[in-house]
GUFIFI-658512 format. One line per field, with one value per residue (C-alpha): residue in one letter; x, y, z. Coordinates in nm, 3 decimals. Example, Ala and Ser with C-alpha at 12.3 -4.5 7.8 and 13.67 -1.06 7.14 Angstrom:
code <- [A, S]
xx <- [1.230, 1.367]
yy <- [-0.450, -0.106]
zz <- [0.780, 0.714]
END
This chain:
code <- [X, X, X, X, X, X, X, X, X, X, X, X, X, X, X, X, X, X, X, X, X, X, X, X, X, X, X, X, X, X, X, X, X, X, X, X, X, X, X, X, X, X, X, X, X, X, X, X, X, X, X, X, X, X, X, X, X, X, X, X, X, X, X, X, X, X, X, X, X, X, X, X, X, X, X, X, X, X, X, X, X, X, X, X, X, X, X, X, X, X, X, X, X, X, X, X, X, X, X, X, X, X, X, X, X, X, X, X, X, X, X, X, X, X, X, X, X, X, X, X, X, X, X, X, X, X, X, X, X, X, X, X, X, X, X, X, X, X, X, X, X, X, X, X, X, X, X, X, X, X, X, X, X, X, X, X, X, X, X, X, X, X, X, X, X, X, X, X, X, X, X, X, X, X, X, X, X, X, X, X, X, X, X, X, X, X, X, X, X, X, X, X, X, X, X, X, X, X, X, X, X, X, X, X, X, X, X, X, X, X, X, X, X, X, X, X, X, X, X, X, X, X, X, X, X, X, X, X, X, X, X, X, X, X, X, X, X, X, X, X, X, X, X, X, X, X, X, X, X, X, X, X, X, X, X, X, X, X, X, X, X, X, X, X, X, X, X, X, X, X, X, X, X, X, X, X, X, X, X, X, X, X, X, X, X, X, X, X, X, X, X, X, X, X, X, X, X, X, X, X, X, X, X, X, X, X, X, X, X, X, X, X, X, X, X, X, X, X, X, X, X, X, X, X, X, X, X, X, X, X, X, X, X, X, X, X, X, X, X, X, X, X, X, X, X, X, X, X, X, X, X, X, X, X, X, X, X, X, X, X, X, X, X, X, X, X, X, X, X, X, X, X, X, X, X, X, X, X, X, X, X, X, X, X, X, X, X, X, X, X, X, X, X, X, X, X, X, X, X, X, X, X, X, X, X, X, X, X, X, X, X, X, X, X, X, X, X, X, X, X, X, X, X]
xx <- [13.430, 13.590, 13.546, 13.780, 13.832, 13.897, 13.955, 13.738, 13.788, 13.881, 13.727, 13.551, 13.590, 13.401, 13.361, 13.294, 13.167, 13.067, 12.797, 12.604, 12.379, 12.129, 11.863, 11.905, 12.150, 12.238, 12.429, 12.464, 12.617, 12.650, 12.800, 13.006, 13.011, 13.059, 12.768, 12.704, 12.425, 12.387, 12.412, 12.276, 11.857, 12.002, 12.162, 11.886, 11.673, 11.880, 11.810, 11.394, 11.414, 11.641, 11.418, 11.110, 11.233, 11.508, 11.561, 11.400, 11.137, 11.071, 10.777, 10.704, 10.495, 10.744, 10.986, 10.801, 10.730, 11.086, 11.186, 10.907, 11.064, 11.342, 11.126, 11.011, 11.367, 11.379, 11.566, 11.540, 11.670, 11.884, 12.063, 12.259, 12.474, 12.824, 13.031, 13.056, 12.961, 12.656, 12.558, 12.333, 12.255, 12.064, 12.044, 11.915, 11.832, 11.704, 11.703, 12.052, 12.140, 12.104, 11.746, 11.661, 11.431, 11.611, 11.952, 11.863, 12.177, 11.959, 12.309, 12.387, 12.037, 12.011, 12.349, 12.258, 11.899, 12.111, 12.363, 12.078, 11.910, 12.222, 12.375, 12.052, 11.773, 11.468, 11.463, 11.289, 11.478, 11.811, 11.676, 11.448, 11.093, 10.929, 10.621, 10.915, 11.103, 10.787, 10.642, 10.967, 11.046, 10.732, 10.797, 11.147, 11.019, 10.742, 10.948, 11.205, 10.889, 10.787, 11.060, 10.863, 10.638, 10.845, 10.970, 11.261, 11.368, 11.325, 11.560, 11.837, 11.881, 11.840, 12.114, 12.343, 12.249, 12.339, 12.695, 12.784, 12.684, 12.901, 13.062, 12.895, 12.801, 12.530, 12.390, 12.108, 12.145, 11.818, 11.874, 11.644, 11.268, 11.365, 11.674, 11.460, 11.210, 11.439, 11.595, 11.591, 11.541, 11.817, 12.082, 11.961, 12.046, 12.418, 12.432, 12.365, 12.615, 12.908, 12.855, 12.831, 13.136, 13.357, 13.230, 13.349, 13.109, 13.126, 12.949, 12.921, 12.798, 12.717, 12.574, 12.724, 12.850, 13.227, 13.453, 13.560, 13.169, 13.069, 13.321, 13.283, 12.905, 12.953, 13.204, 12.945, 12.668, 12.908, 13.059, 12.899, 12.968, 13.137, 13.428, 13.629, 13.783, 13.701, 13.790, 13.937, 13.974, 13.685, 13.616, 13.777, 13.633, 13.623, 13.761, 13.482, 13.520, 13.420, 13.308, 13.518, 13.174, 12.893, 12.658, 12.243, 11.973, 11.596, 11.357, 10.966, 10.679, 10.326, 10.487, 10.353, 10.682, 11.058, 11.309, 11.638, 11.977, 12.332, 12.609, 12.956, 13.300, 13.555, 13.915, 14.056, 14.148, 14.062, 13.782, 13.727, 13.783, 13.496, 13.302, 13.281, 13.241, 12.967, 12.772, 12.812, 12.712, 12.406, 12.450, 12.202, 11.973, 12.200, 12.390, 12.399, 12.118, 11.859, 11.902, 11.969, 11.797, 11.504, 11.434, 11.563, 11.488, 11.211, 11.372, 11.280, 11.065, 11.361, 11.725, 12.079, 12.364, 12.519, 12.906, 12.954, 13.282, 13.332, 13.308, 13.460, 13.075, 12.893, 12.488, 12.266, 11.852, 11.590, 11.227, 11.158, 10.881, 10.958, 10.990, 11.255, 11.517, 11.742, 11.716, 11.785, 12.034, 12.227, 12.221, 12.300, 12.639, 12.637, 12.661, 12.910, 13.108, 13.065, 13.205, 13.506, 13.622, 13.500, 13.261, 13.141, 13.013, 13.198, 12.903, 12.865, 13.146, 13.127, 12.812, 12.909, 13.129, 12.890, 12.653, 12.904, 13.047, 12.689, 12.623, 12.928, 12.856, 12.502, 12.618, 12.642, 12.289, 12.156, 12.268, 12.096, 12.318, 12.619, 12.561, 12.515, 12.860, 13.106, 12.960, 12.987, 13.298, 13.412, 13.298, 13.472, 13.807, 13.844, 13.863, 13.755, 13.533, 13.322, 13.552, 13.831, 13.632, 13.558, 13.879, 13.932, 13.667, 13.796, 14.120, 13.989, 14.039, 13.857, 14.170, 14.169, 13.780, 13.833, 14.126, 13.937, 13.585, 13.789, 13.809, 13.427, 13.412, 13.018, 12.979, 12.586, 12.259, 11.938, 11.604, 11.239, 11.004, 10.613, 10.470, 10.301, 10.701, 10.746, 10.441]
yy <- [7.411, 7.705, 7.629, 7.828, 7.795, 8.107, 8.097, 8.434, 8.374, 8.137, 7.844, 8.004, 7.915, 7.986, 7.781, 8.032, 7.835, 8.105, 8.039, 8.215, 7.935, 7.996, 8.229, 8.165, 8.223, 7.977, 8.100, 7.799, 7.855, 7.525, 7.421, 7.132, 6.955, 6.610, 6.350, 6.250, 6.063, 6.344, 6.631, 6.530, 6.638, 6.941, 7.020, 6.966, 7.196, 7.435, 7.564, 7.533, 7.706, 7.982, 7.984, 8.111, 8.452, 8.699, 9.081, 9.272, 9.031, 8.855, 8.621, 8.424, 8.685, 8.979, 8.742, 8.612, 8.967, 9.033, 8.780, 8.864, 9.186, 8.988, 8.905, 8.530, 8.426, 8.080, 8.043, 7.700, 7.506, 7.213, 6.910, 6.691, 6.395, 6.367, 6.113, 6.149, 6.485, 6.667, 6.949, 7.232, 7.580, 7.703, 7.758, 8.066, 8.109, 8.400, 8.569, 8.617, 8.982, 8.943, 8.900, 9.098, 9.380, 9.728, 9.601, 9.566, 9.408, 9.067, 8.943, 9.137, 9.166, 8.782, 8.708, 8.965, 8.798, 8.501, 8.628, 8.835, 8.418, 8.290, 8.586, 8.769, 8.539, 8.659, 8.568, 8.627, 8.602, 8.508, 8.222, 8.122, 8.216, 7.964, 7.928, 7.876, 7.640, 7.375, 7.388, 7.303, 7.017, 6.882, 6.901, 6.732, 6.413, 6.374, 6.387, 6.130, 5.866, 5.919, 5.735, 5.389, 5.470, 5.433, 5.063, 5.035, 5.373, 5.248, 4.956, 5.087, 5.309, 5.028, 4.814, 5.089, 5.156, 4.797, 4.772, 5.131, 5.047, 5.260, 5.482, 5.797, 5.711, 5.457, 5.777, 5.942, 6.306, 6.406, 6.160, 5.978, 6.080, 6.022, 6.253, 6.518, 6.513, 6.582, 6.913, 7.191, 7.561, 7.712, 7.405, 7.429, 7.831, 7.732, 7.504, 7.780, 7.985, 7.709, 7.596, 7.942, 8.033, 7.739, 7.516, 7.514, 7.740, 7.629, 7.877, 7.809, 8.053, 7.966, 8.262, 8.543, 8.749, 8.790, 8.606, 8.919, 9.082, 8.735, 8.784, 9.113, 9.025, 8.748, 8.911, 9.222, 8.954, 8.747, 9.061, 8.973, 8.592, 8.538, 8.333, 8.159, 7.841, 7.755, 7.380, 7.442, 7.083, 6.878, 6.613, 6.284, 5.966, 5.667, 5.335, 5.071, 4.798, 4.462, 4.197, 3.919, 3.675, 3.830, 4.032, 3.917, 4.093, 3.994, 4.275, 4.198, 4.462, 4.504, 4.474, 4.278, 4.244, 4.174, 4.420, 4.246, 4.481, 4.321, 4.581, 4.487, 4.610, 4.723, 4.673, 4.861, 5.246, 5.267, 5.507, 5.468, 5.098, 5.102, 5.341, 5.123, 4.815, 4.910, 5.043, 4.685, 4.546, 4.734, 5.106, 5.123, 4.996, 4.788, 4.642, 4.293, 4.289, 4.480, 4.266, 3.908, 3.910, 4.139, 4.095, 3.718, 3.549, 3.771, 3.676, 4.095, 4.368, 4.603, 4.539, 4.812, 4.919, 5.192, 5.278, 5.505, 5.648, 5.829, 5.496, 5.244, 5.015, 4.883, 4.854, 4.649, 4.734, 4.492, 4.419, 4.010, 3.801, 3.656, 3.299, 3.430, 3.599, 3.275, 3.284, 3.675, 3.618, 3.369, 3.532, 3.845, 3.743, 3.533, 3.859, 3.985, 3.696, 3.742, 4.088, 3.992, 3.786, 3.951, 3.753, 4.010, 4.092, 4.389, 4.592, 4.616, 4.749, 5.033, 5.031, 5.129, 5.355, 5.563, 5.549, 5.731, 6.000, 6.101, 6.159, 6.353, 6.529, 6.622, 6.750, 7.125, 7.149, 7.163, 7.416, 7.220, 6.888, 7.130, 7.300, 6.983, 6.848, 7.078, 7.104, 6.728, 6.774, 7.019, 6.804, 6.532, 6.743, 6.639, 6.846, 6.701, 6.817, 6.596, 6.655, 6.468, 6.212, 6.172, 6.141, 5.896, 5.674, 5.663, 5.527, 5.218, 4.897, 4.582, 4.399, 4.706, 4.658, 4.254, 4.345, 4.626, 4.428, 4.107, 4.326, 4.340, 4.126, 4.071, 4.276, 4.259, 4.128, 4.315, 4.162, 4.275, 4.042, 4.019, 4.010, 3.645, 3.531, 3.572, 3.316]
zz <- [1.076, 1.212, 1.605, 1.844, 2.174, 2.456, 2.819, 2.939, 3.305, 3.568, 3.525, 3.210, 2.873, 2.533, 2.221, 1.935, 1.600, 1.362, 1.096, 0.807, 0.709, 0.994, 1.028, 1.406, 1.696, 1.963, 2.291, 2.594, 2.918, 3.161, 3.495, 3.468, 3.824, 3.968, 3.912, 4.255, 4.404, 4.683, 4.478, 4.162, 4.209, 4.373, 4.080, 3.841, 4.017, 4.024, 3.638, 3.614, 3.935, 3.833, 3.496, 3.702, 3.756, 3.798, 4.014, 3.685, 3.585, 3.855, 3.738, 3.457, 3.260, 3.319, 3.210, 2.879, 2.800, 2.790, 2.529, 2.378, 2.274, 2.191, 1.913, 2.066, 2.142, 2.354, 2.708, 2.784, 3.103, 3.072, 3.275, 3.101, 3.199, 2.999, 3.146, 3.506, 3.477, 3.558, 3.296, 3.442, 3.244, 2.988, 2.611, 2.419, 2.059, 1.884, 1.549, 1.387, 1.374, 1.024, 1.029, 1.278, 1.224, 1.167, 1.190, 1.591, 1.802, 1.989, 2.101, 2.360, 2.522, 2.475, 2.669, 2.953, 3.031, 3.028, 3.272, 3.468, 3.506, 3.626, 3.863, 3.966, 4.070, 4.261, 4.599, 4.925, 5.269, 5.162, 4.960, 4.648, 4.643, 4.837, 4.569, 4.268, 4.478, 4.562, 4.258, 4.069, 4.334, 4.222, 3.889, 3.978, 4.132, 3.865, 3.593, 3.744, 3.853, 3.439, 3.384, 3.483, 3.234, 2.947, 3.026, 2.716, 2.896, 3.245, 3.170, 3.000, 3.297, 3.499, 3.359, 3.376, 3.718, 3.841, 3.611, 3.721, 4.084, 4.294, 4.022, 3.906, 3.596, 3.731, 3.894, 3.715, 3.550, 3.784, 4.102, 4.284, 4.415, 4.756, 4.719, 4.525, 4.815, 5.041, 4.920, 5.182, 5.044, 5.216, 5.142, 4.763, 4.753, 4.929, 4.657, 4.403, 4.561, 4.543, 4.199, 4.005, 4.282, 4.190, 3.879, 3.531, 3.320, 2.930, 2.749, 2.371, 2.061, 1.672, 1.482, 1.274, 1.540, 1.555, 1.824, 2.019, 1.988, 2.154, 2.405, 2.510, 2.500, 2.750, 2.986, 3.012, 3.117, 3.375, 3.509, 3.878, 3.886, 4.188, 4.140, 4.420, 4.435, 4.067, 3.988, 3.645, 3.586, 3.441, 3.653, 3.620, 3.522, 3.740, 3.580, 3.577, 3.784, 3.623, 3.787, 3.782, 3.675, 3.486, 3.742, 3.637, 3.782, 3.691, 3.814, 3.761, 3.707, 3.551, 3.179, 2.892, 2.679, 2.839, 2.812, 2.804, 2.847, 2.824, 2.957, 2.789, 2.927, 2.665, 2.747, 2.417, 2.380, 1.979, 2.022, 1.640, 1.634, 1.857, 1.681, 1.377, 1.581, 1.766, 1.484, 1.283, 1.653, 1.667, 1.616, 1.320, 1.088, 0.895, 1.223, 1.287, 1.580, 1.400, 1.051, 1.245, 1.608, 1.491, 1.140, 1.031, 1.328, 1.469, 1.833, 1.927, 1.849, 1.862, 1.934, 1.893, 2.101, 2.220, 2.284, 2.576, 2.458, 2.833, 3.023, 2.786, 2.816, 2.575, 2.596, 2.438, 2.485, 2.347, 2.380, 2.372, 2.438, 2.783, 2.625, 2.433, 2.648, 2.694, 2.240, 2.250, 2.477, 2.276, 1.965, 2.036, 2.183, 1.845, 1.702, 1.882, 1.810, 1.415, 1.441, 1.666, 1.381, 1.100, 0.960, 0.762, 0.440, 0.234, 0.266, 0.604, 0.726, 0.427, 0.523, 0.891, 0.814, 0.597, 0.875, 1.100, 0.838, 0.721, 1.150, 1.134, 0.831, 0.886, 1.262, 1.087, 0.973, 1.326, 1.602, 1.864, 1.751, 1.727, 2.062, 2.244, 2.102, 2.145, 2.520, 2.594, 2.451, 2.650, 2.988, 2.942, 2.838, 2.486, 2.188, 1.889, 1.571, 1.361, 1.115, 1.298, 1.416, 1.066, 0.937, 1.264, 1.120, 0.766, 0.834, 1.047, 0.888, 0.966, 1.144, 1.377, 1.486, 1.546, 1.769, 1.946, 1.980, 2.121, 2.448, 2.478, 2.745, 2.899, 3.240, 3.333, 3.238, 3.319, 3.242, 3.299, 3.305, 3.375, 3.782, 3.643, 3.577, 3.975, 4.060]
END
């Protein structure tokens, strides 16, 4: 994978990963910015509401109409949360040059609408529309009460939210109702104006377009950003702060099956120790929760982990009976215990590793999976391919997982239970 990586600006830096293969091209451009619990619905406005209109098309239609003769090519708003930073921008695809019809250039018209979305909003008075802004606030505080409606969602947030308290990762990539509620017009467009002023801007391209056509394409579009004060520096991540016993926290609501979520600080720095023990933990299909806990003993109706690589944490999310969260419980750190000693079978750690190198490997059929990569990548400050986090995984050995899981030390314990469990 022929990645490459060019600084265009202050504060502005490209990720160029050419490709033949596709019949599409994908072009991203995204803040990178704190995660704060003040700023963070702010922030996630910020892109839907630029997304509604810009000086030349300055509603949806006129705006539709002009990717339309881009030959349907997508903008899409996104907000992301990598580490303990807050991802806000958007991400275009459209037909390769290749494909398009007549030979017709769509990279360059693609990255200007881009910049034009970014740069040149519509406004009224020295601030957004007024129409654009309420309707998107709206939108905003829906979408973040939708997340009680999907409970095994709900939770996992929840744990994290209660082991992370005080640190930004416990803060949620779209905030809090109450803080979404509250934004204020004229302190969301100041906001606008500091963060394409002073943030990072990561702007990633895969397609057949050469690196210095991208680049010229992209300096043309950004040629009005206003830079000033431009924090260069991703921003740092906060060392988790464990509790010295383990933190439980019972919450109940109108549910009809538990959700029980165990949060697990890791004290080791083998990132690919803890790769491969995670995903014999309960990173896939074949890991030792989903065959043992869900299938042998039937103690959950689903049950796998999850290594946050940013934070150091492991989390664990299952769906119980209520009955059955003191058994869950128990056997899940059983689990744990059988792969800090390596009690293991042959097959499961080969097993585990083919799990990760086939993630790795199939990475490059997607531009989505690709784009979303090399930009989490990029806010967190690391610099990795698949193909070196590959080779990473391959040269683990077994004694190196047992010494890197024996650091996963049990931090929190989040369960939901039913309203009748509070009588």
């Amino acid at each position: 994978m022929e990645m490459t990586r060019r600084r265009l600006a202050d504060g502005m830096y490209l990720t160029h990963l050419p490709a033949n293969k596709f019949k599409t091209s994908i072009l991203s451009a995204q803040f990178i910015t704190p995660l704060r619990q003040e700023t963070a619905s702010a922030c996630a406005l910020l892109p839907s509401l630029l997304r509604r209109g810009t000086v030349t098309c300055p509603d949806m239609s006129s705006l539709s109409a002009r990717l339309d003769r881009l030959y349907g090519a997508r903008i899409d708003s996104t907000v992301r949360k990598c580490g303990e930073s807050q991802c806000v921008g958007f991400v275009a695809g459209f037909i390769d040059d290749r494909y398009a019809p007549g030979g017709e250039r769509l990279l360059e018209p693609a990255a200007a609408l881009l910049g034009e979305l970014i740069c040149d909003p519509v406004t009224e008075g020295g601030r957004f529309v007024t129409d654009y802004f309420e309707s998107e606030q709206v939108n905003l505080a829906d979408a973040i009460r939708s997340v009680l409606n999907d409970k095994r969602s709900y939770a996992d947030w929840r744990l994290l939210q209660e082991m992370c308290a005080g640190e930004p990762y416990g803060v949620s990539r779209l905030g809090s109702v109450e803080s979404a509620e509250a934004i204020q017009p004229r302190k969301l467009y100041a906001l606008y104006q500091e963060l394409t002023a002073s943030a990072r801007l990561e702007l990633f391209y895969s397609g057949s377009a050469g690196l210095e056509r991208v680049e010229e394409a992209l300096r043309a579009a950004f040629a009005t950003l206003p830079r000033k004060n431009v924090r260069d520096q991703v921003p740092p991540t906060v060392s988790h702060a464990a509790p010295e016993t383990v933190r439980t926290v019972t919450e109940s609501l109108d549910v009809v099956q538990g959700k029980l979520g165990m949060g697990f600080s890791c004290g080791s720095e083998d990132v690919p120790a803890l790769l491969l023990g995670n995903t014999l933990f309960g990173g896939s299909s074949n890991s030792r929760l989903f065959l043992n806990v869900r299938e042998k003993l039937s103690l959950c109706y689903y049950a796998s982990s999850l290594f946050h690589r940013q934070k150091g944490l492991i989390t664990v999310s299952s769906g119980i009976e209520f009955e059955n969260c003191r058994k869950a419980y128990d056997e899940i750190l059983a689990q744990l215990e059988a792969v800090r000693k390596g009690e293991l079978e042959d097959w499961e750690l080969e097993g585990a590793r083919s799990t990760l190198l086939n993630a790795y490997a199939s990475m490059g059929d997607s531009q989505g999976r690709l784009e979303h990569f090399f930009i989490s990548q990029a806010a967190v400050g690391r610099n990795e391919t698949p193909e070196l986090l590959a080779a990473m995984v391959r040269d683990v050995s077994l004694e190196r997982i047992c010494r890197a899981m024996e650091t996963v030390k049990l931090d929190t314990v989040y369960f939901l239970q039913g309203k009748e469990a509070e009588a």
